[in-house]
C-alpha positions in Angstrom: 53.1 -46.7 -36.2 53.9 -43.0 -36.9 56.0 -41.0 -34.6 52.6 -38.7 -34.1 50.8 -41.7 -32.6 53.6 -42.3 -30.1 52.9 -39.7 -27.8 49.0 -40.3 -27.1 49.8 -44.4 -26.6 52.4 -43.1 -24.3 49.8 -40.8 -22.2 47.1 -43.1 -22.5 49.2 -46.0 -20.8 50.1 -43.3 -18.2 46.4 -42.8 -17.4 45.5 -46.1 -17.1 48.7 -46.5 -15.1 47.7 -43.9 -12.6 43.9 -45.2 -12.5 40.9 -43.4 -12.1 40.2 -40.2 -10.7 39.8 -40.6 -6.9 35.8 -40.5 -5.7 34.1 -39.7 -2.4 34.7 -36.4 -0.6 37.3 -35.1 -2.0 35.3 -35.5 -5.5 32.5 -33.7 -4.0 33.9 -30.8 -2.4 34.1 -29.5 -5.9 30.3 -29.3 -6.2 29.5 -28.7 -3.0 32.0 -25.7 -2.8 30.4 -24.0 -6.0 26.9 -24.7 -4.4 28.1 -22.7 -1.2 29.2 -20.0 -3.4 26.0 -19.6 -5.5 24.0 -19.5 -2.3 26.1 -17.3 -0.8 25.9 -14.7 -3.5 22.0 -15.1 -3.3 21.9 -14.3 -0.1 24.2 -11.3 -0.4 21.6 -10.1 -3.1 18.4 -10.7 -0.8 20.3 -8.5 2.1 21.5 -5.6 -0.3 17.7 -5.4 -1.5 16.7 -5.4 1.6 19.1 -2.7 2.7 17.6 -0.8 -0.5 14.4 -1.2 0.8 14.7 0.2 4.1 16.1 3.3 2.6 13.3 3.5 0.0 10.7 3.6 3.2 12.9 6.0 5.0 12.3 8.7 1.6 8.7 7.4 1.5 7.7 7.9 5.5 9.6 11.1 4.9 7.8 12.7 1.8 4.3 10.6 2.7 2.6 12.0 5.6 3.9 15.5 4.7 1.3 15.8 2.2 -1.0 15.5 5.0 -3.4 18.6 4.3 -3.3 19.9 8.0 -0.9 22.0 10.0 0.2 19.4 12.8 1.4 22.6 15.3 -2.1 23.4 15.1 -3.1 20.4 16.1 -1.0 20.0 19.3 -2.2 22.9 20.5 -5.8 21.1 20.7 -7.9 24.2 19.2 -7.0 25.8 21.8 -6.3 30.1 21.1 -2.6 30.9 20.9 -0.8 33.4 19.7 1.5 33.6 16.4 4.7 33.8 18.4 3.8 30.7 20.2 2.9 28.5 17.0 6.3 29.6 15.8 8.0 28.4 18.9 6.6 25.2 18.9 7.8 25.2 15.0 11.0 25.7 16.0 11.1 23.3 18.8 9.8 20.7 16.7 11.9 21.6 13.8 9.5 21.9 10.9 10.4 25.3 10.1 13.6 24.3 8.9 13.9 23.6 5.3 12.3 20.3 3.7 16.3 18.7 2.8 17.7 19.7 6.2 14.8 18.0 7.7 15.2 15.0 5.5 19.2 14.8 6.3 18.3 14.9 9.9 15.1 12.8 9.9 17.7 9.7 7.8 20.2 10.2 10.8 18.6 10.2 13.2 16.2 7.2 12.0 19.4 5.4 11.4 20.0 5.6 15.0 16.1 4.5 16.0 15.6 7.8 17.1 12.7 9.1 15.4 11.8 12.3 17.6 9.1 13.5 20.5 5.6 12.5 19.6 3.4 15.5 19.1 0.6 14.6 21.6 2.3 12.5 24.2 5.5 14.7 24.7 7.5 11.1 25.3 10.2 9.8 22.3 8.4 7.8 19.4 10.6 5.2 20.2 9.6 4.9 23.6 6.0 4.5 22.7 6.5 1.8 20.2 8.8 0.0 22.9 5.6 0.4 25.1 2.9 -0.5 22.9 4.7 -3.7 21.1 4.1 -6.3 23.7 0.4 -6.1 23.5 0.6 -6.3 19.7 2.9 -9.2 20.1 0.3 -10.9 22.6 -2.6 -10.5 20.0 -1.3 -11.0 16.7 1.2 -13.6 18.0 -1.6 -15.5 19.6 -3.3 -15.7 16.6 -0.6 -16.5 13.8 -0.1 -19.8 15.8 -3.8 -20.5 15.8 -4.5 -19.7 11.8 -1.3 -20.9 10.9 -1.9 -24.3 12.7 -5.5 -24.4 11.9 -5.3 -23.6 7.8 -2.4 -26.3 7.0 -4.8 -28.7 8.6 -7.8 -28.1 7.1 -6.3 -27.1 4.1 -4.7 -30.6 4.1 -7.8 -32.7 4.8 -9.6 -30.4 2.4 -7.5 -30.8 -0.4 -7.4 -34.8 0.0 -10.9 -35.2 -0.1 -11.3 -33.0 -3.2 -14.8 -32.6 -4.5 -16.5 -33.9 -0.8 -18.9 -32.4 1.1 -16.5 -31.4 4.1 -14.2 -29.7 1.3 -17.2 -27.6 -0.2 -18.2 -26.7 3.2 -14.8 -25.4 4.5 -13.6 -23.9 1.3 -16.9 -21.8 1.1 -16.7 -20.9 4.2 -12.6 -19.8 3.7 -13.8 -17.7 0.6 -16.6 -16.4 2.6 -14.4 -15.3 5.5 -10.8 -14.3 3.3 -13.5 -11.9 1.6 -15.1 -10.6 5.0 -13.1 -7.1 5.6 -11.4 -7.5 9.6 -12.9 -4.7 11.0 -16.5 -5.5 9.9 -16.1 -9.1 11.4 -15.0 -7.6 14.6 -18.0 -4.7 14.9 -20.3 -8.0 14.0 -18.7 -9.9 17.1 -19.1 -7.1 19.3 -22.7 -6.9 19.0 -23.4 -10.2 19.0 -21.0 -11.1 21.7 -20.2 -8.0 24.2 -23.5 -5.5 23.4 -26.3 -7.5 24.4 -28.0 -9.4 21.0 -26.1 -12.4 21.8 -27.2 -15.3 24.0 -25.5 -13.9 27.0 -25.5 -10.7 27.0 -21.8 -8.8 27.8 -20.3 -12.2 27.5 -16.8 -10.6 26.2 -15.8 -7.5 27.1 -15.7 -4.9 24.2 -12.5 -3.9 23.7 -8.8 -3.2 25.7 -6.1 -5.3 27.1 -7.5 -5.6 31.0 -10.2 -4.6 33.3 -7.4 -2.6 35.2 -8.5 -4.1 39.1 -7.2 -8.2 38.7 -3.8 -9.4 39.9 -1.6 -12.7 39.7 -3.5 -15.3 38.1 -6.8 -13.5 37.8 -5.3 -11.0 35.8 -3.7 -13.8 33.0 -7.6 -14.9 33.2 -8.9 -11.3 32.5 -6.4 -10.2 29.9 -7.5 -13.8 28.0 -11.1 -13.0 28.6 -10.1 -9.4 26.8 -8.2 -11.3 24.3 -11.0 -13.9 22.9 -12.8 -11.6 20.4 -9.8 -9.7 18.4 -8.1 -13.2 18.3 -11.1 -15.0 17.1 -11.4 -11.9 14.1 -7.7 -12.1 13.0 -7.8 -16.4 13.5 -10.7 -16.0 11.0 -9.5 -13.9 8.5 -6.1 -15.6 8.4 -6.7 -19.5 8.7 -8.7 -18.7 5.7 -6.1 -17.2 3.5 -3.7 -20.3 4.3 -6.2 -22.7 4.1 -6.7 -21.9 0.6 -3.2 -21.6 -0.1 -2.5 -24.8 1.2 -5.5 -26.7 -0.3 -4.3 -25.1 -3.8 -0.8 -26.2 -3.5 -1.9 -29.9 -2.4 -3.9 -30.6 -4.8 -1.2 -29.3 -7.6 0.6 -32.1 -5.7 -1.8 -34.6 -5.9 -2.1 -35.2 -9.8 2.1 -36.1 -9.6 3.9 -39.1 -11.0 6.0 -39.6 -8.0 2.5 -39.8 -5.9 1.5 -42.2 -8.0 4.9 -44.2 -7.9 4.5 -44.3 -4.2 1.1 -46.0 -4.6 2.4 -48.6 -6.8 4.8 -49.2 -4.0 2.4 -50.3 -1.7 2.4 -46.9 0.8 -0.6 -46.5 2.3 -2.6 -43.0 1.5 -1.9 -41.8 5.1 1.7 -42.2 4.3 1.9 -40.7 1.0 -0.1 -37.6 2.0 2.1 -37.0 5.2 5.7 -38.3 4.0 5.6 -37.2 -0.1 2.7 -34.9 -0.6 2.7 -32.1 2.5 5.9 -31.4 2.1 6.3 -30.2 -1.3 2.7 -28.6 -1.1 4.3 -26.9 2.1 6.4 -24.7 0.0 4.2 -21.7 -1.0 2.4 -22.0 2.6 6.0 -21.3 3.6 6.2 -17.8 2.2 3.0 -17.3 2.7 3.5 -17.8 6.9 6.5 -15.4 6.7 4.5 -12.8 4.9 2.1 -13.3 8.0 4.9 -13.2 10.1 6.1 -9.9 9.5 2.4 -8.3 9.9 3.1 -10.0 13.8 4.8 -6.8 14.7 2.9 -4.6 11.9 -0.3 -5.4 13.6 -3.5 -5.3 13.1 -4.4 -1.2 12.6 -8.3 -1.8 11.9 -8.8 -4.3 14.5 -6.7 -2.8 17.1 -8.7 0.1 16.5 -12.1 -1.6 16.6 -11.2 -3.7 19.9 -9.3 -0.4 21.6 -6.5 -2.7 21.8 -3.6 -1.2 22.8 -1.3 -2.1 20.6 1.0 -0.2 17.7 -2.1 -0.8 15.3 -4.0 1.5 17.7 -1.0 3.8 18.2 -0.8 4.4 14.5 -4.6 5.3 14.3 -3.9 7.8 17.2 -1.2 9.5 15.2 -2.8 9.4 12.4 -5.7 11.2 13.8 -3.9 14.1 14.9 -1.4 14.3 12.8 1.4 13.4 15.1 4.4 13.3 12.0 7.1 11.9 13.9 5.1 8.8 16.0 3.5 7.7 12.4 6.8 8.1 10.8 8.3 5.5 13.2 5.8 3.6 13.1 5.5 3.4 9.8 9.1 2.3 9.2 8.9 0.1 12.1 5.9 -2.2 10.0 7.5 -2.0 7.0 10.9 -3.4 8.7 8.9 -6.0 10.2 7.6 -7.0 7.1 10.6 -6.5 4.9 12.8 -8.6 7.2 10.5 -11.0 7.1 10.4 -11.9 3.1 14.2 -11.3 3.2 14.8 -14.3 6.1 12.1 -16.8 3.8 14.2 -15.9 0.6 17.3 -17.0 2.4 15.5 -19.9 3.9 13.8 -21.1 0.8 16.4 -22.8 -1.3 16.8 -25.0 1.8 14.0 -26.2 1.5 13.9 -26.2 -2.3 17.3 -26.5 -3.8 15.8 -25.3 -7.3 16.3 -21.8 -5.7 19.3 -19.2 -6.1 20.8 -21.9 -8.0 
């Protein structure tokens, strides 16, 4: 034995001396710890883009409806005559004859503090208006989000599990029918088949707004539901058809799995593997999907809002839009596009729950 070898008998009789490395949770902290960490920092990168986002619609409302080819001054005065002096005053009041980067700086602090100036034609802040209209957005496209939501996982499913059937050739034409169908053209067709008289009962739904204005207590939840049917059944269309097919996609991706057919070979019943093994993983990009939708709960609906006189923020926008009233769609505008941005940031930080292959 040389006096090299000494040494490593020496420290291998120590290790085996000292036994093996202790297991359980003190062995797994390790991993688990780094895991925390790496999600951590993937979340910290979803909320810094999201910061950078905001900011990026702040310049882009800013610059956006400026190129607007009209004089918006002009339009608040209603074509009505008025002298130079006046326009100028209301210039000044307003201040758009300041110039472009002082109303930028002020138009980014301000916004900052979700004060986004005096609407143009209702003399009232922005922000009060959007505070005002939001519920009856809320009502509408909530409503609906639940129903298509609900409705397109379902069908999707029982679509996608009897691939090639006569109930899945019906419902996924009729999904690629409808997801092609532009809103607003679906609810003009509903109108005059349902509220202007070509229908079976002629006036059957009201055609368009939020109430009749005259009902109280429980009539008046009956009337606003009665108000409610048409725009609901538009946006449920539109939408259970966009997650049906996503769903009925991702499900049959599923389907063709080795772990599926592992399950079989089991002995699990079809009803089991669909529900327990399948769904789940085909529930993934149906996920994002839903929180894409989710986001265009508060956005609303502009076209249909418009087409039902709903009075929501869709509606609202279309009003400012039609005047130009530059400080109500620049809220509004950045209102939507928080909606929707905060809405992809909260699934990204959600996802790699529910698939750990993310922000790893």
């Amino acid at each position: 034995m040389t006096a090299d070898s000494t040494p490593a008998l020496v420290k291998q009789a120590d290790a085996d001396t000292e036994g093996p490395a202790p297991a359980g949770p003190a062995a797994a902290r390790g991993p688990r710890a780094r895991n925390t960490k790496a999600y951590l920092r993937y979340v910290a990168a979803k909320i810094l883009g999201a910061i950078v986002s905001l900011f990026a619609v702040l310049v882009t409302s800013f610059f956006l409806f400026r190129l607007i080819p009209s004089d918006p001054v002009k339009q608040m005065t209603g074509g009505r005559r008025v002298s130079a002096e006046q326009l100028q005053s209301l210039r000044h009041q307003f201040g758009l004859d300041q110039p472009m980067w002082k109303q930028f700086t002020s138009y980014v602090g301000d916004a900052l503090t979700g004060d986004f100036g005096t609407s143009f034609q209702f003399h009232a802040p922005v922000m009060d208006k959007i505070v005002e209209a939001l519920p009856a957005t809320l009502l509408l496209t909530g409503t609906a989000y639940v129903l298509y939501s609900a409705l397109g996982i379902w069908l999707g499913t029982r679509t996608a599990w009897r691939n090639g059937s006569t109930s899945d050739r019906f419902n996924t034409a009729l999904a690629l029918t409808l997801y092609s169908v532009p809103s607003f053209w679906l609810g003009l067709l509903l109108i005059i088949v349902f509220s202007v008289g070509i229908g079976p009962i002629p006036g059957m739904f009201p055609t368009g707004g939020l109430e009749s204005g005259n009902e109280t207590g429980f009539a008046y939840v009956l009337d606003v539901a009665h108000h409610m049917v048409l725009p609901v059944i538009t946006l449920v269309a539109v939408g259970y058809a966009q997650t049906l097919l996503v769903m009925r996609s991702s499900l049959l991706d599923e389907m063709g799995s080795d772990y599926l057919t592992t399950a079989r070979a089991k002995g699990l019943r079809d009803d089991a593997v669909r529900r327990k093994h399948a769904v789940p993983n085909a529930m993934l990009p149906t996920f994002t999907l839903m929180f894409v939708n989710l986001g265009h709960v508060v956005a609303g609906q502009i076209l249909v809002e418009t087409v039902f006189s709903w009075p929501g923020l869709g509606g609202l926008f279309y009003q400012g839009l039609s005047v130009p009233d530059l400080p109500l769609v620049q809220g509004l505008f950045f209102v939507f596009a928080t909606a929707v941005i905060l809405a992809n940031t909260l699934a990204d930080v959600l996802y790699p729950l529910l698939d750990p292959r993310v922000g790893r």
